[in-house]
N, C-alpha and C positions, 0 to 999 in steps of 0.2 A: 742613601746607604750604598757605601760601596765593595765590593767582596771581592779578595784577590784568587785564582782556584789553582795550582799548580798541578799537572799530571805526569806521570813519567812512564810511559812504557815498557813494561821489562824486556828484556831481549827475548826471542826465543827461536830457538835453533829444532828443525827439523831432518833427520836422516830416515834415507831409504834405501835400505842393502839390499835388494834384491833387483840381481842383474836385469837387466832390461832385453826383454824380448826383441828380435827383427818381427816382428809380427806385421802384415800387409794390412792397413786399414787405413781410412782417409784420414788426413790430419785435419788437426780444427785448432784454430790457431784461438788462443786468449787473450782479447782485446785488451783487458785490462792487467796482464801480465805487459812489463814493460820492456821486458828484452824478445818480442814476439815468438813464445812458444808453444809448441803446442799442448793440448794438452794434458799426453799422457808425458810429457819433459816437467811439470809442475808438481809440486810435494802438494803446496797448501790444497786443499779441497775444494774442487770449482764444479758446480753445476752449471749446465748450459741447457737454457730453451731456446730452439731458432724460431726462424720468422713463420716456420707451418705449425709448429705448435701454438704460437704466439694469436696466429688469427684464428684458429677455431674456438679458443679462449678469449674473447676480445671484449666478448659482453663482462666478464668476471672482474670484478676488483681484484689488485693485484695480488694482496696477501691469498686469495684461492686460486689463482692461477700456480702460484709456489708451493702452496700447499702440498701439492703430490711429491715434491724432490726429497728427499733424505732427512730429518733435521729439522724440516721447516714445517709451521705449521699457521693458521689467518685465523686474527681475531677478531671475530664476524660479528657487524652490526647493521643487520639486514645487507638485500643484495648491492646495494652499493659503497660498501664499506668492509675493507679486508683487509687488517693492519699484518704486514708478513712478521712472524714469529721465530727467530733464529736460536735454538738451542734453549729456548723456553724465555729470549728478552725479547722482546719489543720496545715501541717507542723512540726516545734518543739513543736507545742503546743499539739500536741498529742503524748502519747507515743506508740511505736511499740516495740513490746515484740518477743524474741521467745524461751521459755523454762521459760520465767519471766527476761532473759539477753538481755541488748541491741543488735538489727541486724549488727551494724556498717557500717549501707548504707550512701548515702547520699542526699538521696530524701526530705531532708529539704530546700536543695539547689536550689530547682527549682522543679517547676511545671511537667516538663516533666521527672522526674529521676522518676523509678520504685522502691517500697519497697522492700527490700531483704527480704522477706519470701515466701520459695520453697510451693507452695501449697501441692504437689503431698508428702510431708513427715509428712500431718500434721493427727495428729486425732480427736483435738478439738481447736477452739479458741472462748475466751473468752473475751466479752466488758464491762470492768467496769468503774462505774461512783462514784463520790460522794466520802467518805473518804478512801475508800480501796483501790484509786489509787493513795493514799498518800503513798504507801510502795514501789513505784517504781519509784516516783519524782512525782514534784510538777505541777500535774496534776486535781486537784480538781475541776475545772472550766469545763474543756473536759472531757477529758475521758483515757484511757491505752485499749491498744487490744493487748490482751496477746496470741500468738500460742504454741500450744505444740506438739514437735517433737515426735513421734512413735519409735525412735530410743535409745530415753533416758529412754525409761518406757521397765515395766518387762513384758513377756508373755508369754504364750506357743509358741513350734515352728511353724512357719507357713512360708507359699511361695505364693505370689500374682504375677500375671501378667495382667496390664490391658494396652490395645489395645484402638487408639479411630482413630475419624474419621470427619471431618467437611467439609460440599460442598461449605460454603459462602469464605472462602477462600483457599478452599485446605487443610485443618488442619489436621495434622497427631500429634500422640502422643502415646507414649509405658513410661510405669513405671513399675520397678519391686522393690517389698517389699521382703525381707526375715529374719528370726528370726532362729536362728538356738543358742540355749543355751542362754548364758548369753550376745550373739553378733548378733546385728542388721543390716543388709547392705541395699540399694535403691539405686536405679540410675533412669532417667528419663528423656525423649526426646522430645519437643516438636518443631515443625516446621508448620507455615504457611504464605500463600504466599499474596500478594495485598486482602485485600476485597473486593468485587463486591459487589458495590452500583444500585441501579435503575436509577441514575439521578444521572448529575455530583455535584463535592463536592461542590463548592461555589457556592452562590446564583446570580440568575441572576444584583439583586442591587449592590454585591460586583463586579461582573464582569465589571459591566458598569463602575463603580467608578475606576476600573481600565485601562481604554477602550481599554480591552481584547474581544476579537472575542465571541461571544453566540456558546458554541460548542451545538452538538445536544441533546436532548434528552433522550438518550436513556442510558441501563446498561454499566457500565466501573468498571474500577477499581479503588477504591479510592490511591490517590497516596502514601507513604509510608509506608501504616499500615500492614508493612509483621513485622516477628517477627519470632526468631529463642531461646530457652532456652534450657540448659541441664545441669545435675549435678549428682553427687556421694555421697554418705554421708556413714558411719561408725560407730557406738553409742554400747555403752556398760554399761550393767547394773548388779553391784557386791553387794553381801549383804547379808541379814538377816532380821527378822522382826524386827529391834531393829537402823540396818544401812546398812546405803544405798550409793554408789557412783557410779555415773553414767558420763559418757561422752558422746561429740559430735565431728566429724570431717566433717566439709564437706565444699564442693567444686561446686561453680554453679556457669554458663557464661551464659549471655544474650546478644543476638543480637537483635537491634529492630528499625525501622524506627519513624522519628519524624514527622508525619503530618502538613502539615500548616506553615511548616518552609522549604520550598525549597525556591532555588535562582534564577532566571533566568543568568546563564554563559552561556547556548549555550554549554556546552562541555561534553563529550562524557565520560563512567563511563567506558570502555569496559576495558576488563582487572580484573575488578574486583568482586570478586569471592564470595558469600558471602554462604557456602557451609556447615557449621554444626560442621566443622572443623574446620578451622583457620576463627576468627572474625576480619579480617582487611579491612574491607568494603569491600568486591569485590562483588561476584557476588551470590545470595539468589538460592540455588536449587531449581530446579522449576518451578523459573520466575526471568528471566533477568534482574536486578538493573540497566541497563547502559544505556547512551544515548538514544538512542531507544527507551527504553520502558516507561523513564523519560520525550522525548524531548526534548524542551528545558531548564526544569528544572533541579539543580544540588541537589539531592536528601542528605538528612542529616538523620542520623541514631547515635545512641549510642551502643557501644560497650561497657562491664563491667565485670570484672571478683571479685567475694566474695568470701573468702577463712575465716572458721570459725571454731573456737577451744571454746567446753562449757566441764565444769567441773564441778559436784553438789554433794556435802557432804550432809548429814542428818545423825542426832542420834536420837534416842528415850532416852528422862532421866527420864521415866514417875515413881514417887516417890520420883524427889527431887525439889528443888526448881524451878529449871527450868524443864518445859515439855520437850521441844528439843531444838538443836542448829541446824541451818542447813549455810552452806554457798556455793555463786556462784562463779566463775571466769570464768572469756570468754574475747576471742581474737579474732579481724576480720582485716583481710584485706582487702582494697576495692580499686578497680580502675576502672575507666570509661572513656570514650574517649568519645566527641561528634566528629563524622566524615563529611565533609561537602565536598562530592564527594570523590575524592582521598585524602584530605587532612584533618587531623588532627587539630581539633579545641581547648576546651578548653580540657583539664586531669587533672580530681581527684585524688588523691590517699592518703586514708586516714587511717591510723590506728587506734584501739580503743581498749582500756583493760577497765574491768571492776572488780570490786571485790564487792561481801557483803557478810558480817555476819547478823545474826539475830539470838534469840531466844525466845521463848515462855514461860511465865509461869502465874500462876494464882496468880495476886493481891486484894485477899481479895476474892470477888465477882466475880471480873472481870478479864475475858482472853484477855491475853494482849500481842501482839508480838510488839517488838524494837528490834532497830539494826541501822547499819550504812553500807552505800555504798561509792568506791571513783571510777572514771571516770577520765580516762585518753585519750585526744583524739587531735591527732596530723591530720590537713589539707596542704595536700600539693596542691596547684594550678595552674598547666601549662599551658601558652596562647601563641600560636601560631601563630605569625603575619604574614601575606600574603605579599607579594607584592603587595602594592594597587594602581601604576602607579605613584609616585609620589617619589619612590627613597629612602625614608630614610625607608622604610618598619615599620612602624610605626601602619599602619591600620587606616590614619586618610585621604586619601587621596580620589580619584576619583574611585579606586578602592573597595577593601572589604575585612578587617581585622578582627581579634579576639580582642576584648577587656577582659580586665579580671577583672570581675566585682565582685569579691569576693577575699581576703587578707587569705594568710597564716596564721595561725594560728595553738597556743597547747594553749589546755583547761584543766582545771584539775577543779574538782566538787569531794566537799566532804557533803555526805547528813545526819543528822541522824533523824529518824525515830519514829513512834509507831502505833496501831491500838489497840483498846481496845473495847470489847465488853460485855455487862452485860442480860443476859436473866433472866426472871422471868416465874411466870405459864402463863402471860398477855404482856409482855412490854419485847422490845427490844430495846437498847440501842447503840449504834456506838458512839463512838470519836476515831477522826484521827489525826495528826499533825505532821510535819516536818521543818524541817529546812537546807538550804542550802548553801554553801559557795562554791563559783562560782571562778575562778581566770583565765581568757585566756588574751593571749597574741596575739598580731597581726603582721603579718612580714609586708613592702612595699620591692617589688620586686627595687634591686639596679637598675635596667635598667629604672626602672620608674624615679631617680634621676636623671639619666643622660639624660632622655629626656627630664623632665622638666629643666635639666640644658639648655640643647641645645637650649630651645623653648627661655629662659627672654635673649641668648645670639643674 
């Protein structure tokens, strides 16, 4: 099956009458404002966290780090899991940036999939609203939260090593920064084990409705919220005051327990390892994943591994018609396994390319950047049926199967673009608008065919 989607942005125009103060305060330029302004010269609505907010935050998933800004708010699926919330959308309706290029995660998929942005690589991210997140899809209604890597920008040489430390569940964590020339390297480790709660997780109302025993009162550990991350990254930045090309390579694995999704099987996890090392469910250093420390719950956890290629051109053509050209291209691969005890549930594995061109020049008045983006993003979806006592292994039986409630699919998204702005000595002016042409395709898995052959026979 194939489905055509057409979208059209409507224009929309922002004014701001009220003359603008000399007021003395540092300027903070907006990365992702494309005529470099600062940003009290911007209409649309931009929040900014720097890089000292950014590390004292660094254990948090991203949607709580956002959380505190205006607007936003994380929809929390235990501690490793914060999908940011922009004006009450989440999901695809928000866009997730990092460098201004797609992540290529797949946390639109589900509530409990974590955003692939490495906190510990970033030095500023930025939330815009209103027409200026018309330059990166059609996101006018929510919002875009743009990250920018420390690896792709130019610096002096330097060397960081930060150390940390947490009681509420054992949290350890080392990150090293280093800059050495025109070659940026980080690597970074993060590991922690069950939270300790005051009082058990569910309520004494859900227990009864379950008529589960009242355990006692007192401090335990919440059950799956351990969480293991770590990653490498590489960036390089070449050029001149005039141009610029920079890259990204990097490489990040998350381990992470799923709260509120265990199973009652009665069976025992022992064996399995789950160690900082190899992510195939076994056993969490530290603190024991297995039978034992579960009971009789069969503990579910996601494993993922994100492998990411960024590449950014820029010219300066300041004297001819155009200001600059700048262009993106990035590539991710992403895979996730949901694990449910020893066994293998649903797998993602998805790729994604991205390209844009744009550039800037001044129409009449008005500074005006256009261009066009295309997206290319291919879903593979693996569902692992159990033996559910009933023989044909299907997952429909007495026992307990995987269903797969999401179709393969390749997308391809072609966008094009503008942002236009006009200032005076009183009056600022924004118009945005874009347009998009959408075209995916959906697979049905052949074995779907043959069971609903078998079922009408």
């Amino acid at each position: 099956m194939k489905a055509f989607k057409w979208a059209l942005a409507l224009l929309v125009t922002s004014v701001f009458g009220t003359s603008l103060s000399a007021q003395e305060i540092d300027e903070v330029v907006v990365y992702s404002n494309p005529f470099s302004k600062s940003i009290d010269e911007v209409i649309s609505t931009v929040d900014i966290l720097g890089e000292d907010e950014l590390n004292i935050s660094s254990d948090l998933p991203l949607g709580s780090i956002l959380s505190r800004l205006p607007g936003l708010d994380s929809s929390g699926f235990g501690p490793s899991v914060g999908q940011p919330i922009i004006r009450g959308q989440g999901g695809f309706r928000v866009g997730v940036l990092n460098n201004g290029m797609s992540t290529g995660d797949v946390a639109y998929t589900g509530d409990d999939h974590s955003n692939g942005v490495p906190i510990h690589n970033l030095e500023r991210i930025e939330v815009l609203k209103g027409p200026a997140a018309l330059r990166y899809g059609p996101y006018s209604s929510s919002g875009v939260i743009n990250s920018f890597n420390k690896l792709m920008a130019s610096g002096e040489n330097e060397t960081s090593l930060t150390l940390g430390y947490g009681d509420s569940a054992d949290e350890n964590s080392a990150s090293l920064f280093t800059r050495m020339g025109n070659f940026a390297f980080s690597a970074y480790y993060e590991d922690a084990d069950n939270m300790r709660i005051p009082t058990h997780a569910e309520s004494v109302a859900q227990l009864q409705s379950e008529g589960e025993e009242i355990p006692a009162d007192r401090s335990q550990d919440a059950e799956n919220t351990f969480g293991e991350n770590q990653g490498i990254s590489l960036g390089g930045n070449f050029g001149n005051d005039r141009t610029t090309l920079s890259f990204l390579i990097a490489a990040d694995d998350k381990t992470y327990g799923v709260p509120g999704h265990s199973h009652g099987h009665g069976e025992d996890h022992d064996g399995d390892d789950h160690d900082g090392d190899d992510h195939d469910g076994d056993d969490h250093d530290g603190d024991d994943h297995d039978g034992e420390e579960h009971g009789e719950e069969e503990s579910v956890q996601i494993d993922s591994e994100h492998r990411t290629f960024q590449a950014q051109l820029s010219h300066d053509l300041s004297g001819n018609f155009f200001n600059s050209i700048r262009a993106d291209l990035s590539h991710s691969s992403f895979e996730q396994e949901e694990i449910e005890g020893a066994e293998t549930g649903i797998q993602y594995e998805q790729d994604e390319s991205n390209f844009r061109l744009e550039a800037s020049a001044n129409l009449g008045n008005w500074q005006t950047t256009f261009g066009s983006n295309y997206r290319d993003m291919d879903l593979k979806v693996i569902s692992e049926s159990h033996d559910d006592g009933d023989g044909d292994g299907d997952g429909d039986g007495d026992g307990h199967g995987h269903g797969q409630y999401l179709p393969e699919s390749d997308r391809s998204e072609i966008g094009l673009f503008f942002l236009s702005q006009l200032e005076n000595e009183s009056w600022l002016i924004e118009l945005a608008g874009r347009y998009d042409s959408i075209e995916q395709e959906a697979f049905k898995d052949e074995d779907d065919d043959d069971d609903d052959d078998g079922d009408d026979d």
